[in-house]
N, C-alpha and C positions, 0 to 999 in steps of 0.2 A: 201415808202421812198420818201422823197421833199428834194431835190436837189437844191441850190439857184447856178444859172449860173453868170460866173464871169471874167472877165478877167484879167489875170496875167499882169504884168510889162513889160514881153515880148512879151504881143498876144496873153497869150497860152490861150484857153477856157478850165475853170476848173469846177467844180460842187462842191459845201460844201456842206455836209453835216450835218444839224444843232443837231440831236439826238444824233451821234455818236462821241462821248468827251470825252477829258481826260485833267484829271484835271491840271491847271495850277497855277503858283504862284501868277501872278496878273490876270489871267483871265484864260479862257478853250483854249486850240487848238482842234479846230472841224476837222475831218478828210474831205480829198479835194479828189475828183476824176477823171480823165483824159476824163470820159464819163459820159451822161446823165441815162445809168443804171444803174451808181453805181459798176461798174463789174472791172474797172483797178485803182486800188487806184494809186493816186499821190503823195499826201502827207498831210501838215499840214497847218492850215490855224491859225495865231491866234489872239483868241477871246480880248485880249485886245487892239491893235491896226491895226488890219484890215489886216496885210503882210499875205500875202504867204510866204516870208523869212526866212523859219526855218529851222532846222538840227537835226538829232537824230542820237548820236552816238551807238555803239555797246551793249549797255548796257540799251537802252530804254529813256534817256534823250533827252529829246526837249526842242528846246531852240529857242526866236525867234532873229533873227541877228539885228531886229529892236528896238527893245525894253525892249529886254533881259528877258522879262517872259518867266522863267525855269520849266519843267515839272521833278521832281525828278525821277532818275533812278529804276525800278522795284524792282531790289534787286541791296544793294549798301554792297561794302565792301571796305574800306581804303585802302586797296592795288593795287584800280585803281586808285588814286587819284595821 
């Protein structure tokens, strides 16, 4: 696993994960890690404008706060909406 080292908006040191993706509307969010093993996942990084700024609600949706490329929910049914 290759780990690109990064730092957050607030300091924080994070690790992306460039293999490990999931597919996004205008680009991929690559999964982020809290440590250089790989071992405490953090969060989402995403692949169309560079934020760490994203959100996943209950349901599996990522969304980035910056630029709004939306990852569609896992399974979707109209009566979350």
């Amino acid at each position: 696993m290759s780990l690109d080292a990064s730092t957050t908006a607030d300091g924080e040191r994070v690790y992306t994960d460039r293999a490990m993706v999931e597919r996004g509307a205008d680009g991929p969010f690559y999964v982020v890690f809290a440590d250089a093993d790989g071992a405490s996942r953090w969060g989402y990084r995403c692949g169309n404008c560079e934020s760490f700024d994203t959100a996943m609600d209950t349901m599996g949706r990522i969304q980035c706060t910056e630029c709004g490329n939306l990852r569609k929910p896992d399974e979707w049914d109209a009566a979350h909406e």
